[in-house]
C-alpha positions as CSV (number, residue, x, y, z in Angstrom):
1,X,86.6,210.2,249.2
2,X,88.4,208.0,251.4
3,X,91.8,207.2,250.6
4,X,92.8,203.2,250.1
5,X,94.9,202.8,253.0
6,X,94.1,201.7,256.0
7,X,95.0,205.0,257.8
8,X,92.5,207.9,256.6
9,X,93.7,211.6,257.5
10,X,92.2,214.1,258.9
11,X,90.7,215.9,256.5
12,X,88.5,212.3,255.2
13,X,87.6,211.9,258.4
14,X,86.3,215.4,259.2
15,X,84.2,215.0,256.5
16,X,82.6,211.6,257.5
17,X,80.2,210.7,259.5
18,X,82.1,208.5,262.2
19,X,81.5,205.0,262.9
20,X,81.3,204.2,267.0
21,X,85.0,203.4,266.7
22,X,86.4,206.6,265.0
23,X,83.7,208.4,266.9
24,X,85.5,207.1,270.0
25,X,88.9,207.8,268.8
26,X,88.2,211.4,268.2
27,X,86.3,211.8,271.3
28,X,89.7,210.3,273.4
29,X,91.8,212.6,271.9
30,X,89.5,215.5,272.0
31,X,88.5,214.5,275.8
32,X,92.6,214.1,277.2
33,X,93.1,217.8,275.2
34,X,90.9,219.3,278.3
35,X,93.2,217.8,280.7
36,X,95.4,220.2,282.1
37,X,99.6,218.7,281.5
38,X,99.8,216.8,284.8
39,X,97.1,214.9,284.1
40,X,97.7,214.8,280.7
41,X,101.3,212.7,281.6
42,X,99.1,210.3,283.5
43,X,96.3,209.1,281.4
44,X,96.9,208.1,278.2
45,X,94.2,209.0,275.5
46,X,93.3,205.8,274.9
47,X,92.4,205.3,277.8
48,X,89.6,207.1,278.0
49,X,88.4,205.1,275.0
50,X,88.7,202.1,277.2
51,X,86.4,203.5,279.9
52,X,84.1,204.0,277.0
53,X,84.6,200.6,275.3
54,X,84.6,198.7,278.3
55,X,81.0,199.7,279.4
56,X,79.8,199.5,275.6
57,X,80.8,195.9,275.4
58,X,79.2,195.4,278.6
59,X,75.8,196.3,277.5
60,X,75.8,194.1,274.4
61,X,77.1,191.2,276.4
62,X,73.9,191.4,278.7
63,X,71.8,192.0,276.1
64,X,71.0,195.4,277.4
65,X,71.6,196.7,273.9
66,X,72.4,195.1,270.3
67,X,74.7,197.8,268.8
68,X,77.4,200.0,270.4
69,X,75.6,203.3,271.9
70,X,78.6,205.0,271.2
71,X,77.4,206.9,268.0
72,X,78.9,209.9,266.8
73,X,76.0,212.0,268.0
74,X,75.5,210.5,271.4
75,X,79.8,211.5,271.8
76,X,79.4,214.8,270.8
77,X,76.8,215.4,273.2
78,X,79.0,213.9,275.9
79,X,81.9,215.8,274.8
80,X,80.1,219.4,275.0
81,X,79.1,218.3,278.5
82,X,82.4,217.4,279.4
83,X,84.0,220.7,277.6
84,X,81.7,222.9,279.6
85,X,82.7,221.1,283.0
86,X,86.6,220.9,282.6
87,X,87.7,223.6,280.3
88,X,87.2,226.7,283.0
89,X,89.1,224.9,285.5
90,X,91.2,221.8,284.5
91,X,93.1,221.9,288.0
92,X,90.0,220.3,289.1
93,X,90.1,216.8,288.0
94,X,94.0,215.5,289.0
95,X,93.8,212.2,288.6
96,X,92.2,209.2,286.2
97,X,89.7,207.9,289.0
98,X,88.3,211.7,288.9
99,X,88.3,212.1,285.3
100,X,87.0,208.5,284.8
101,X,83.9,208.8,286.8
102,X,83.2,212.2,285.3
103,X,83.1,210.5,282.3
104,X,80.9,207.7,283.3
105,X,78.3,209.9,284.6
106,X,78.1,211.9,281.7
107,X,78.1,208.7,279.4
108,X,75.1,207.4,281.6
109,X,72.9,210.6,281.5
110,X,73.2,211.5,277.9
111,X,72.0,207.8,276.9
112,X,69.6,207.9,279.2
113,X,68.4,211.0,277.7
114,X,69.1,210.2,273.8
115,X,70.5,206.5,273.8
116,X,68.6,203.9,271.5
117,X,67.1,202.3,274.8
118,X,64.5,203.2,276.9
119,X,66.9,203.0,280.0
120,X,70.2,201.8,280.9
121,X,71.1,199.5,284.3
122,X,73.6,202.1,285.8
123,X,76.4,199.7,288.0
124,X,78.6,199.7,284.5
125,X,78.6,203.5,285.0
126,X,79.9,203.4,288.4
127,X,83.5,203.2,287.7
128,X,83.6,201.4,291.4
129,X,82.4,204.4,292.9
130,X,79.6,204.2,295.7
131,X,75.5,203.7,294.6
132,X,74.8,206.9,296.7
133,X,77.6,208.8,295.2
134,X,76.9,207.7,291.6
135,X,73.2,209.4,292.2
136,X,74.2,212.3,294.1
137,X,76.5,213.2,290.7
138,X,74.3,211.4,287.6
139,X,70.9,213.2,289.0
140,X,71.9,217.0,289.2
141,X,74.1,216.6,286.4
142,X,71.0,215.3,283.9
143,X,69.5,218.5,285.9
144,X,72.2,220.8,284.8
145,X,72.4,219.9,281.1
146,X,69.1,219.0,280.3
147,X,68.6,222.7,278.5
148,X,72.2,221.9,276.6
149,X,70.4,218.2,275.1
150,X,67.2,220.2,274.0
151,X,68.8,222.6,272.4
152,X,71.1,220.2,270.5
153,X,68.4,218.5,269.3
154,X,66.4,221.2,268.7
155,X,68.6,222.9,266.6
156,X,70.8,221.2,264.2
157,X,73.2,224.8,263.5
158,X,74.0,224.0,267.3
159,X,74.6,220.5,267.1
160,X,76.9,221.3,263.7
161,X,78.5,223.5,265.8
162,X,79.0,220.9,268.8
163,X,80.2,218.6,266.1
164,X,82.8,220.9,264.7
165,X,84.2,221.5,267.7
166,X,84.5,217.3,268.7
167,X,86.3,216.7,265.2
168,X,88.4,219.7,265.7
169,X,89.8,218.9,268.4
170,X,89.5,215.3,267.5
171,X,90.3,213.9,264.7
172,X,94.7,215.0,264.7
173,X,94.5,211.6,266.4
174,X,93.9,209.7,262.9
175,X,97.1,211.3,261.8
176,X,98.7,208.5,263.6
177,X,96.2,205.9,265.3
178,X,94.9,202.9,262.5
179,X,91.4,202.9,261.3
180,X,90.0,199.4,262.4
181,X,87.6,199.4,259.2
182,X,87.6,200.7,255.9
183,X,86.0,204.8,256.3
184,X,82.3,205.0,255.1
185,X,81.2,207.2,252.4
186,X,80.5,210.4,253.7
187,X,76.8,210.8,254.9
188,X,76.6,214.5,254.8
189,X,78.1,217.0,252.1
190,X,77.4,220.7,252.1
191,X,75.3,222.6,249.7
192,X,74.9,226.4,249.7
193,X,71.2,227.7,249.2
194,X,69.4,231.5,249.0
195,X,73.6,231.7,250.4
196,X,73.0,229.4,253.1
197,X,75.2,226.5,254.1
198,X,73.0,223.6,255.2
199,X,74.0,220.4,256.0
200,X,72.0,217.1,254.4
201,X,72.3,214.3,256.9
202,X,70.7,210.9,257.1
203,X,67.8,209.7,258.0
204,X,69.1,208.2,261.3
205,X,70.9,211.2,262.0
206,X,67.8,213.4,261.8
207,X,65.5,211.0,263.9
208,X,68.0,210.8,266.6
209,X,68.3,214.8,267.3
210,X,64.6,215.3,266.7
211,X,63.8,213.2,270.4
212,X,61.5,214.9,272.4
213,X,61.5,216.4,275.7
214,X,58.8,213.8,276.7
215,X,61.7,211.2,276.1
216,X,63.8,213.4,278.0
217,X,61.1,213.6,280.9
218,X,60.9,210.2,280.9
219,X,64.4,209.2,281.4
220,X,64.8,211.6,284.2
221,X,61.9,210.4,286.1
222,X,63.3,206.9,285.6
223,X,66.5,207.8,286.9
224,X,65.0,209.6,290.0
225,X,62.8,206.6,290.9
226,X,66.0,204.4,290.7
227,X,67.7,206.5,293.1
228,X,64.8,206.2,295.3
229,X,64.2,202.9,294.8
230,X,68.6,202.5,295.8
231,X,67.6,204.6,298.8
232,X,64.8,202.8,300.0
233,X,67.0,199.6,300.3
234,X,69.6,201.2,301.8
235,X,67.4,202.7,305.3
């Protein structure tokens, strides 16, 4: 059960499901962890949050969307993207602007793949980088990780997994950051069958992992034909 303050620990909110604002708490902290020190004494966790935020409020201010996109799910799937890109070689991203659009990209091509929307208009993604270098990142990205999304929604031991690993990593940060709203009851608990653990989610939860590749399909032939369409204008 929560507890009545307005900070919850750890532990509560390891075993909630997050709203978009935790979720994006946890995935700041977890995210900034990757960083190697340098970086780390550059960028301030929550500001990654802000990249996040920043493009979130965008999309409900046009309209694009009526709810933040920044679920707990669509976070963790980012963040396992973004683990499996930074963590062999941190060295690599040395300042914000390169951990910013990194971040952007991956933002854009997991909601394509498994936001609530059909699409998403990609200049909020850009980070004030270039059209053609936007698509020369966001397409062989999707590419790359497009076995990674069908797997975590395929298999929901894998996406517990995935989860784990986000509020892990994650959630220290409520040991000293405010909770903005009160913590929701938890939506999963853990019962133990035939010996198993399984996990007992909500409905949404369930219909959100369970897209198919056909969305998937979709949403990368959508994002090829908006590159082309960017490079027909552009000869």
């Amino acid at each position: 059960a929560a507890s009545s303050g307005i900070v919850p620990t750890r532990h509560e909110v390891c075993l909630t499901t997050l709203t978009p604002s935790q979720a994006r708490t946890v995935f700041s902290y977890a995210s900034w962890k990757l960083l190697c020190p340098s970086v780390q004494e550059i960028i301030d966790q929550q500001q990654i949050g802000a990249w996040l935020k920043r493009v979130d409020d965008f999309l409900i201010a046009v309209r694009w969307q009526k709810e933040s996109a920044l679920t707990e799910s669509i976070l963790v799937i980012v963040y396992s993207c973004l683990r499996k890109i930074v963590e062999p070689d941190p060295d690599n991203f040395q300042s914000p602007h390169s951990v910013r659009s990194l971040v952007l990209i991956l933002l854009y091509v997991v909601l394509s793949y498994a936001g609530s929307e059909t699409s998403y208009i990609h200049s909020p993604f850009t980070g004030g980088l270039s059209d053609s270098y936007f698509w020369a990142r966001a397409i062989p990205t999707a590419c790359h990780f497009s076995g990674l999304f069908f797997q975590l929604h395929a298999d929901s031991a894998v996406y517990s997994e995935h989860l784990q690993a986000l509020k892990t990593s994650g959630c220290p940060a409520f040991d000293s950051v405010p909770s903005p709203t009160p913590l929701k009851s938890a939506l999963r608990f853990h019962c133990r069958q035939d010996g198993l653990t399984k996990a007992l989610e909500s409905t949404t939860e369930v219909q959100t992992r369970r897209k198919t590749k056909r969305r998937a399909s979709r949403s990368l032939i959508k994002m090829v034909k908006s590159f082309a369409e960017f490079i027909a204008k552009t000869i």
